[in-house]
GUNUFI-231929 format. One line per 2 residues: number of its first residue (from 1); their letters; for each residue x, y, z of N, C-alpha, C, CB. Coordinates in steps of 0.001 Angstrom, whole numbers. Glycine has a CB too. Example, Ala and Ser with C-alpha at 12.3 -4.5 7.8 and 13.67 -1.06 7.14 Angstrom:
1	as	13190/-5690/7800/12300/-4500/7800/13200/-3300/7800/11308/-4473/9046; 12850/-2250/7080/13670/-1060/7140/12900/30/7870/14084/-598/5725
***
This chain:
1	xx	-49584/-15479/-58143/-50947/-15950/-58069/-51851/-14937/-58757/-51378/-16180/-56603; -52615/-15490/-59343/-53541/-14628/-60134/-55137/-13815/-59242/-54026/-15797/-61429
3	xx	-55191/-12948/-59358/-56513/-12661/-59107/-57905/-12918/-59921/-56412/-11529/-58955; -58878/-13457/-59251/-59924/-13591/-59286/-60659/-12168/-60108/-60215/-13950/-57937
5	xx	-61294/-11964/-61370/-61539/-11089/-62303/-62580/-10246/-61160/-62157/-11776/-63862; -63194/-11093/-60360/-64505/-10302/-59388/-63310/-9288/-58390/-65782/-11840/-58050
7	xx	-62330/-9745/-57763/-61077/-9023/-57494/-60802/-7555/-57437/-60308/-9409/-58329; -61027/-6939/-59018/-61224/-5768/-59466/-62403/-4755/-59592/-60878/-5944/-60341
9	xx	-62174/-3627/-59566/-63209/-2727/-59341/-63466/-2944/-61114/-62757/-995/-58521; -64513/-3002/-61473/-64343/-2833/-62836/-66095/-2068/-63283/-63862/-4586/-63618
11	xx	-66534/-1541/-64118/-67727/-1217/-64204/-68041/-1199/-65992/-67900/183/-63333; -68627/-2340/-66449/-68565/-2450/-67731/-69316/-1284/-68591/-69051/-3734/-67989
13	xx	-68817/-993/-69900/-70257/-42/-69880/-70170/-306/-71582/-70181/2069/-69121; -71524/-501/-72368/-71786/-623/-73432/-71284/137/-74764/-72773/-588/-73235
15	xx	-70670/-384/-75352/-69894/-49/-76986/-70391/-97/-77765/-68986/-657/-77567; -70394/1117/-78885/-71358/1208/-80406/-70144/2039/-80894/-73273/2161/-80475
17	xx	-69754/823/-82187/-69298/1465/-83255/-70158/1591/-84620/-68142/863/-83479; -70344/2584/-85073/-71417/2623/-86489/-72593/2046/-86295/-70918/1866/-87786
19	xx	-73158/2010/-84945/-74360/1610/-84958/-74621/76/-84035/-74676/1565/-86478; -73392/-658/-84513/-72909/-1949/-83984/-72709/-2075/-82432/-71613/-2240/-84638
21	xx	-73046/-3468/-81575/-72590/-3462/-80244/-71411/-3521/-80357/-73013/-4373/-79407; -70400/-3717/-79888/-68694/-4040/-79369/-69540/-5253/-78196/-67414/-2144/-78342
23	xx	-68428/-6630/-78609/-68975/-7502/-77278/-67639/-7371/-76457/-69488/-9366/-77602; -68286/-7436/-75595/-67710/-7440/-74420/-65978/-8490/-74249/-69037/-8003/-73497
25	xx	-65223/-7856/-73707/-63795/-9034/-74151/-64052/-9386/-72634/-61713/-8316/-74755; -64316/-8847/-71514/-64452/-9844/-70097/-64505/-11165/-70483/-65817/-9621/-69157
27	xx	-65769/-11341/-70944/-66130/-12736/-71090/-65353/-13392/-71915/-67370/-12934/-71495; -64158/-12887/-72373/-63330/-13701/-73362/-61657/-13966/-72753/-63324/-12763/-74919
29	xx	-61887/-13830/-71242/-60622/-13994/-70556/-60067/-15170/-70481/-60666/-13617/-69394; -58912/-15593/-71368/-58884/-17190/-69924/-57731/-17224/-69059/-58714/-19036/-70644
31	xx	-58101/-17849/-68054/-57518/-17630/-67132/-56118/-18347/-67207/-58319/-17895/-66145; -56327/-19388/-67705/-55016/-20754/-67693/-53868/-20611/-68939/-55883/-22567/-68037
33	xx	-54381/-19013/-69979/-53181/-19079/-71185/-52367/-19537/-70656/-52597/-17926/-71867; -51989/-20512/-72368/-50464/-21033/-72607/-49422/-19941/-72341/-50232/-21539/-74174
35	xx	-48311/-19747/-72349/-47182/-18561/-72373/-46597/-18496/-73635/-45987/-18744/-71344; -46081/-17659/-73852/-45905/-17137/-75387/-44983/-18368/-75465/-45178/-15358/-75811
37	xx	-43605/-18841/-75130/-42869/-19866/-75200/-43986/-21012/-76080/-42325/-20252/-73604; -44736/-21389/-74924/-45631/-22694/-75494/-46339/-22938/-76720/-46610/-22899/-74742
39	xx	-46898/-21245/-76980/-47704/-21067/-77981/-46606/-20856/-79108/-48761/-19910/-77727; -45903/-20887/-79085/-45263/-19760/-80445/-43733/-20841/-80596/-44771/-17378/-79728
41	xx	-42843/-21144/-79357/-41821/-22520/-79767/-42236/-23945/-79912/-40793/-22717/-78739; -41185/-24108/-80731/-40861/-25562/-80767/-39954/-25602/-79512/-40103/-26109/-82226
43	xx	-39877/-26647/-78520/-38545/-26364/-77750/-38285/-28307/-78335/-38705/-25724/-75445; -36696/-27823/-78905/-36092/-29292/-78879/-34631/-28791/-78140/-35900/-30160/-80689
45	xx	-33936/-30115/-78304/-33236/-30489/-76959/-31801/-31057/-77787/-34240/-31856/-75829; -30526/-30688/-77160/-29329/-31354/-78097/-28707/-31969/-76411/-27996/-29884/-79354
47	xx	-28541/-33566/-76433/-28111/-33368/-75296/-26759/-34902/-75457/-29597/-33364/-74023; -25475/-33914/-75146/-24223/-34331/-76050/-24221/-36167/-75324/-22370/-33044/-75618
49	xx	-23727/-37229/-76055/-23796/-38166/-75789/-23036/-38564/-74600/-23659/-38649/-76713; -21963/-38238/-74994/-20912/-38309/-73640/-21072/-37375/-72504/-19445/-38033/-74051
51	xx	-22117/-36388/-72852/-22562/-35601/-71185/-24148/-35471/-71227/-21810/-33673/-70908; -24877/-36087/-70656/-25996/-36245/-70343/-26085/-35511/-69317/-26355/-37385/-70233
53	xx	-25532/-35255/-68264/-26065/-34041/-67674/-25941/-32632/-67845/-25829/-34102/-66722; -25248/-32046/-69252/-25365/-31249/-70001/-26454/-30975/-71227/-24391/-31336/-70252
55	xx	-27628/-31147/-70969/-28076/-31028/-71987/-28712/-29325/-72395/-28970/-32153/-71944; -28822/-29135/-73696/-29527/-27788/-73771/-30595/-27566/-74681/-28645/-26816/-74068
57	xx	-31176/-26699/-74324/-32553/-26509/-75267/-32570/-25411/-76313/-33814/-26166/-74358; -33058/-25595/-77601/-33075/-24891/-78175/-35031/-24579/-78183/-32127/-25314/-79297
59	xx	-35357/-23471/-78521/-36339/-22989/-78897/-36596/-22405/-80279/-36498/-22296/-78101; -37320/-23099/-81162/-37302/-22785/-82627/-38583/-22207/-82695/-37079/-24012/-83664
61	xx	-38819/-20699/-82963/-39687/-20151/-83687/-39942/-20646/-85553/-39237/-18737/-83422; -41306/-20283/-85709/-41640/-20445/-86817/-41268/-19529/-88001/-42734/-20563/-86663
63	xx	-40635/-18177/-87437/-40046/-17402/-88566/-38451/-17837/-88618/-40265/-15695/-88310; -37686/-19013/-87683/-36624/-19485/-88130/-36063/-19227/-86911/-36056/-18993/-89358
65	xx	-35849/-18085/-86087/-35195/-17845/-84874/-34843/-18516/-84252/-35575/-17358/-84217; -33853/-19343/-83683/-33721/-19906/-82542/-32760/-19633/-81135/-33524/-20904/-82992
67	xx	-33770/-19599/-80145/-32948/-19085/-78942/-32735/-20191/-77717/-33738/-17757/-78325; -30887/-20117/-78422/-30452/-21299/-77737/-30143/-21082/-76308/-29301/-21849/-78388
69	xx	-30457/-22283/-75609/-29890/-22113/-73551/-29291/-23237/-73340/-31260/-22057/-72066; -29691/-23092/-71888/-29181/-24152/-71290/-31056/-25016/-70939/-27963/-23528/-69724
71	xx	-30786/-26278/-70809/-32281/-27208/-70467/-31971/-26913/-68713/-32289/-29486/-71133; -33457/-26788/-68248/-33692/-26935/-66902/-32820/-28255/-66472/-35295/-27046/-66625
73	xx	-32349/-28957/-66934/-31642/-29935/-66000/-30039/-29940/-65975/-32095/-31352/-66394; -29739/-29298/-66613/-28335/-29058/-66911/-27349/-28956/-65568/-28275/-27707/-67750
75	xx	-26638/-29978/-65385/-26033/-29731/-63958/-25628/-28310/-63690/-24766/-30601/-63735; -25525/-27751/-64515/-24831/-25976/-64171/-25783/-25187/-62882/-25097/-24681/-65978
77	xx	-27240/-25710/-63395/-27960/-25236/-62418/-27766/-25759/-61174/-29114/-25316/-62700; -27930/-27066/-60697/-28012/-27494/-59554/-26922/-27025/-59000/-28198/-28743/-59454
79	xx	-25411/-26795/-59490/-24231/-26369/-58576/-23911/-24871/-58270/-23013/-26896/-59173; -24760/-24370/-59564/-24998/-22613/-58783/-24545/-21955/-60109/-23722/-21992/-57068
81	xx	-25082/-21166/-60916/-24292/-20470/-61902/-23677/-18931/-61076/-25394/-20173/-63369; -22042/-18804/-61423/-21613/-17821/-60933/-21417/-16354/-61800/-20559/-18330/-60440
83	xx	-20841/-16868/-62973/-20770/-16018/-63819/-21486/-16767/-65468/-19156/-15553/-63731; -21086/-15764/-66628/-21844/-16087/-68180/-20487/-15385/-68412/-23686/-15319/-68882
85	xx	-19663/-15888/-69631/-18579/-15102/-69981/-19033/-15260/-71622/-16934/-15699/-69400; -19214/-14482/-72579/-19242/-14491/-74106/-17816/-14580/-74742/-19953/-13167/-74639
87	xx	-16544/-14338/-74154/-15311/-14085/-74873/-15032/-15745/-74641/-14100/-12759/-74174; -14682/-16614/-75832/-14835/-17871/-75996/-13076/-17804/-77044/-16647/-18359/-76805
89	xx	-12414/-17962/-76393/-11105/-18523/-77328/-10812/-16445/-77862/-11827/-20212/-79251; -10664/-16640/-79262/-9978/-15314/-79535/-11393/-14484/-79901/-8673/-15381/-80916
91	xx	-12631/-15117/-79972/-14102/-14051/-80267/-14392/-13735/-78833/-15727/-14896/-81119; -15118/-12579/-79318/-15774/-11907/-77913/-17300/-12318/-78493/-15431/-9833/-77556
93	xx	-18154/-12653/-78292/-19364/-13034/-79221/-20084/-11710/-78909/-20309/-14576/-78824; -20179/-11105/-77653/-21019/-9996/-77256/-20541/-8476/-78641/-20507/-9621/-75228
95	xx	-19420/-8955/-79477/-19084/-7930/-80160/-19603/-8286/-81720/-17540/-7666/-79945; -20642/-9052/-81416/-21471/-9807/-82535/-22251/-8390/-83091/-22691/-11242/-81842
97	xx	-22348/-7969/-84201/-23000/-6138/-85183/-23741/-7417/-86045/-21318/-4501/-86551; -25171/-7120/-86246/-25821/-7719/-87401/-26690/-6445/-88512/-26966/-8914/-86670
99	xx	-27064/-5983/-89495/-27858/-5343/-89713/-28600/-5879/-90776/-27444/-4291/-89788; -29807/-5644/-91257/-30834/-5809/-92297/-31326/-6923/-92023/-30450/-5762/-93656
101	xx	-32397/-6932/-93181/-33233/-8228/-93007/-32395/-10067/-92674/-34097/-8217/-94616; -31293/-9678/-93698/-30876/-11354/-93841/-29573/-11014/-92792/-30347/-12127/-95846
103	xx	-29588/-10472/-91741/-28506/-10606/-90637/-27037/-10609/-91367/-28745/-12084/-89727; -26769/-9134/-92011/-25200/-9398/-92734/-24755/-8949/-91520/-24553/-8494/-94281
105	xx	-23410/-9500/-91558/-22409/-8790/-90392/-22322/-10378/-89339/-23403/-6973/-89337; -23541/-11306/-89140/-23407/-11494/-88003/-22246/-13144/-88293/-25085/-11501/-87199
107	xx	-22006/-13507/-86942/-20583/-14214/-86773/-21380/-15752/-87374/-19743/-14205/-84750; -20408/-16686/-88583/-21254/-17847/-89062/-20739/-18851/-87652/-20780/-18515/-90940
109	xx	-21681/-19498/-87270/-21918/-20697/-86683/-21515/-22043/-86882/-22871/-20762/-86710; -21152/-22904/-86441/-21289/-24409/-86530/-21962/-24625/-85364/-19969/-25275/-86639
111	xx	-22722/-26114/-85194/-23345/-26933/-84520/-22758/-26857/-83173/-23343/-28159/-85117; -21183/-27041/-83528/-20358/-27015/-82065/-19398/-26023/-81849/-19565/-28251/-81813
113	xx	-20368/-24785/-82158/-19436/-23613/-81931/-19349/-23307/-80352/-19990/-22267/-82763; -18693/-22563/-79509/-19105/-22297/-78531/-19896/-20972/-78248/-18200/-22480/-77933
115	xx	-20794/-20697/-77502/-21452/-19553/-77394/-20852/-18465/-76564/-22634/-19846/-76965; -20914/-19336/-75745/-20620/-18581/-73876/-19593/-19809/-72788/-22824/-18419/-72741
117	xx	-19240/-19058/-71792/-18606/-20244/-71068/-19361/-20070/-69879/-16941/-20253/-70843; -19656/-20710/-69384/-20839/-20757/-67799/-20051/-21431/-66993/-22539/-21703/-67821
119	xx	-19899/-20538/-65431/-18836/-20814/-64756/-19442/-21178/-63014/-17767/-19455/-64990; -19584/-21981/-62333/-20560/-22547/-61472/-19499/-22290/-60318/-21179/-24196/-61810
121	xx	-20376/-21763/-59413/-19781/-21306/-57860/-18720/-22497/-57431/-21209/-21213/-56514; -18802/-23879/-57856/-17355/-25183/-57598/-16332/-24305/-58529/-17662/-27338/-58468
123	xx	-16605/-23393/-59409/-15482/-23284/-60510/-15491/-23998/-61710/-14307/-23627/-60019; -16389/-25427/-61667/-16403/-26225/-62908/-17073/-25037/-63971/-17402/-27798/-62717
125	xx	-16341/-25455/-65337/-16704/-24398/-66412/-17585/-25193/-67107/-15507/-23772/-67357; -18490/-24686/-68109/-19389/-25452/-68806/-19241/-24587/-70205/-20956/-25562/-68058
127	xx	-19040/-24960/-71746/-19617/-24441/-72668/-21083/-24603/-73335/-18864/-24622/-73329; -21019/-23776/-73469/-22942/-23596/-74242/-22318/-23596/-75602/-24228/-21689/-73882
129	xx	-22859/-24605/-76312/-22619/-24746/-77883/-24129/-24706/-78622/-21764/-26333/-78259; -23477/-23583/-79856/-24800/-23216/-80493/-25410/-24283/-80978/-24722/-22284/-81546
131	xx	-25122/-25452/-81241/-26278/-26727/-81671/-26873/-26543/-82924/-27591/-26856/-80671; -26637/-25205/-83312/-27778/-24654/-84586/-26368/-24355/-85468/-29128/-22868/-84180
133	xx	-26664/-24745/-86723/-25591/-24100/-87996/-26352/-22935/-88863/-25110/-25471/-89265; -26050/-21775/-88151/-26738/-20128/-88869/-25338/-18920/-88449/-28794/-19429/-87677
135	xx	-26397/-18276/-88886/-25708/-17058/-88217/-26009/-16298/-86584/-26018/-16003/-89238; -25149/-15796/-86263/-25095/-15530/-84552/-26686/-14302/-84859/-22931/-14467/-83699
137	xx	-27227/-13759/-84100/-28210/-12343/-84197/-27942/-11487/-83434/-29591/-12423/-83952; -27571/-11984/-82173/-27545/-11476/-81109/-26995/-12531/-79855/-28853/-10938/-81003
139	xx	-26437/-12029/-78393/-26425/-12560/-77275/-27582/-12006/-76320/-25136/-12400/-76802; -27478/-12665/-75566/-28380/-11834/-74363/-27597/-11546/-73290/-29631/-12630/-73729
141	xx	-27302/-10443/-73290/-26164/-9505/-72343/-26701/-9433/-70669/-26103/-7604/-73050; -27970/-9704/-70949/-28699/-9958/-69481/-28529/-10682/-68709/-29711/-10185/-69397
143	xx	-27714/-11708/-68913/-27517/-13071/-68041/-26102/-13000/-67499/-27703/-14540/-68971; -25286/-12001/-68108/-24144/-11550/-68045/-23937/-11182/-66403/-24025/-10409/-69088
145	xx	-25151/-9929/-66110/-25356/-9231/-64870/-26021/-10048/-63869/-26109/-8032/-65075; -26979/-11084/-64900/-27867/-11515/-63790/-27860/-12901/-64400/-29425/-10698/-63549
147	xx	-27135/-13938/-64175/-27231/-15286/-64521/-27947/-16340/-64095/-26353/-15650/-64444; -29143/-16001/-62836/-29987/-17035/-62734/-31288/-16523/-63654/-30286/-17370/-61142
149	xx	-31047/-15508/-64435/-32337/-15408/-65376/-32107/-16413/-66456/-32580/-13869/-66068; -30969/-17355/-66733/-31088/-18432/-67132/-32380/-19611/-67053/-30133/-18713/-66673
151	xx	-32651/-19706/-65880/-33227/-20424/-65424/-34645/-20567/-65915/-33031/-20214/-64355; -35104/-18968/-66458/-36456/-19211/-66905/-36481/-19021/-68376/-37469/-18301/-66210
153	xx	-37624/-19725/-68980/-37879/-20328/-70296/-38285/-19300/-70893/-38802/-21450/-70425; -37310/-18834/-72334/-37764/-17530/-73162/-36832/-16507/-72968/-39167/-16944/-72759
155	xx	-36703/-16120/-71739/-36660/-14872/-70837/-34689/-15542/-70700/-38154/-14832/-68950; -34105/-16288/-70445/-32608/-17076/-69995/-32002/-17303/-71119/-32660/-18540/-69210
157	xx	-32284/-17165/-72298/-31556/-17806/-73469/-30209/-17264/-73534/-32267/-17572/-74833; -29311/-17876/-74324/-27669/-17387/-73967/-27567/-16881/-75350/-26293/-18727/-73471
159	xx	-28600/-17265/-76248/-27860/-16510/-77761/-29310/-16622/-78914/-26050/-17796/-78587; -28996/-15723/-79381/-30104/-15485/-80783/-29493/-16218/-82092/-30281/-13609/-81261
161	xx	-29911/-17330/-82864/-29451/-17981/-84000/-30366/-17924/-85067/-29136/-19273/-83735; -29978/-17533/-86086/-30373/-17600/-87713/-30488/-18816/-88473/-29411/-16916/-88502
163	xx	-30716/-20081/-88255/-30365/-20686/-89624/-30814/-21034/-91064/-30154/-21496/-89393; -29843/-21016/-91898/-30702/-21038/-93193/-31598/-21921/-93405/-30042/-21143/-94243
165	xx	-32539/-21429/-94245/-34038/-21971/-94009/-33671/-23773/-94632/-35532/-20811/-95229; -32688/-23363/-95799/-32607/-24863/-95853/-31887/-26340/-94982/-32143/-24853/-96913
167	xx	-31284/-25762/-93920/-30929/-26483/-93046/-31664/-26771/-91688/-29907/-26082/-92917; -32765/-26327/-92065/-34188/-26264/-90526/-34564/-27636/-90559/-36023/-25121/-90784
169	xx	-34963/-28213/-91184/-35250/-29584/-91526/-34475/-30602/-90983/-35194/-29750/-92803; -33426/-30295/-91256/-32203/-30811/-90897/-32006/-31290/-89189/-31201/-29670/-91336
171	xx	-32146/-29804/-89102/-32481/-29003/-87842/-33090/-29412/-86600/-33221/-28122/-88161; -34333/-29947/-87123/-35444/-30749/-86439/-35204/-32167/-86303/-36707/-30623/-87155
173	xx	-35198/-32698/-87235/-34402/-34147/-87342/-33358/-34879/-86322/-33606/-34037/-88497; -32047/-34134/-86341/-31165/-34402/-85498/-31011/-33866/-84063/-30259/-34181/-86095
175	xx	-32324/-32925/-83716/-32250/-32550/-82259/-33424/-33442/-81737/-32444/-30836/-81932; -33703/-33713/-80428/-34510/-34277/-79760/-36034/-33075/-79481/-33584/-34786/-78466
177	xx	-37337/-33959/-79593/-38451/-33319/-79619/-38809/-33605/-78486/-39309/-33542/-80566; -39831/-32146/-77573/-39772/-32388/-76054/-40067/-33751/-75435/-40698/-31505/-75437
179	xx	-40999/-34861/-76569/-41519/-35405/-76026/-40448/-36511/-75621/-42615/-35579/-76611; -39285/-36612/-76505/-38107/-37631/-76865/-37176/-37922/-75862/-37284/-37168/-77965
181	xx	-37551/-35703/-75452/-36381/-36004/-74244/-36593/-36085/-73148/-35465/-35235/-74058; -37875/-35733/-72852/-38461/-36139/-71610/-38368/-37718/-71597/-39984/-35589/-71472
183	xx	-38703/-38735/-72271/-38513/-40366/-72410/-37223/-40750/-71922/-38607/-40926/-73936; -35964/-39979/-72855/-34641/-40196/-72538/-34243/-39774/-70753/-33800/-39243/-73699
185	xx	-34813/-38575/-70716/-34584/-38054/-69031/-35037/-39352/-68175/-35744/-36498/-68503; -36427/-40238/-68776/-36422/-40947/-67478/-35966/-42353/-67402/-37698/-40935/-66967
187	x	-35126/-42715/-68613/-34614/-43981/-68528/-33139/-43864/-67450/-34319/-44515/-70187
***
């Protein structure tokens, strides 16, 4: 819950640079900001035909980034996530090295690569598939220790993705837009 700005001890006191007032930023608070997520992603949605209660979200920044998860509805949540495992078949993904600007080093992708395996207190296993065709950037090793930080938006993502700029388009096209999948969720 937020506090009330009157809340604080605060005691304003008047700014001159070169002669100039400084206005005041109080009066330029708002209270209701968007969250960086809202302001700054696209969030679209890949949600596999034959498992609808698997679906996952990707979050597409505008410099190309995308940080793929799991969607708030994903049965994984409701049955309990127990563990996040990155070692997927013979890759360990967590042993993903990228360096420089254009990410050399990092592991190439397909659509239905697997990321991670997500393993739910029943034992049912779930794969997280990158959805995105780039290069890997990174995992988030955080969910590893602490796997209900899944749960929140930005902050839960299971993997950092690259894709080439000419396949973004692409990109957008064949994933679902929030508004698409919210429609689909309520049929």
């Amino acid at each position: 819950m937020m506090k009330a700005l009157d809340d604080y001890w605060y005691e304003e006191e008047t700014q001159e640079i070169c002669g100039i007032k400084v206005p005041s930023i109080v009066n330029d608070f708002v209270e209701n900001q968007p969250s960086i997520v809202d302001r700054f992603y696209t969030k679209l949605y890949n949600v596999p035909p034959n498992k609808p209660d698997e679906p996952q979200q990707i979050l597409f920044h505008s410099n190309r980034i995308c940080l793929v998860g799991l969607a708030k509805e994903h049965v994984a949540f409701e049955k309990g996530i127990r563990s996040v495992s990155f070692e997927v078949g013979k890759f360990d993904r967590s042993e993903n090295k990228v360096s420089g600007r254009k990410k050399s080093g990092g592991m190439i992708l397909q659509a239905d690569s697997t990321l991670a395996l997500v393993t739910c207190v029943d034992d049912s296993v779930y794969k997280v598939r990158s959805c995105v065709q780039g290069k890997l950037v990174e995992v988030n090793d955080r969910i590893v220790d602490a796997p209900d930080m899944m749960r929140l938006s930005g902050e839960g993502y299971v993997a950092i993705v690259m894709p080439k700029l000419e396949h973004c388009d692409a990109l957008k096209e064949r994933l679902l837009g929030e508004e698409a999948y919210h429609k689909m969720r309520e049929k």
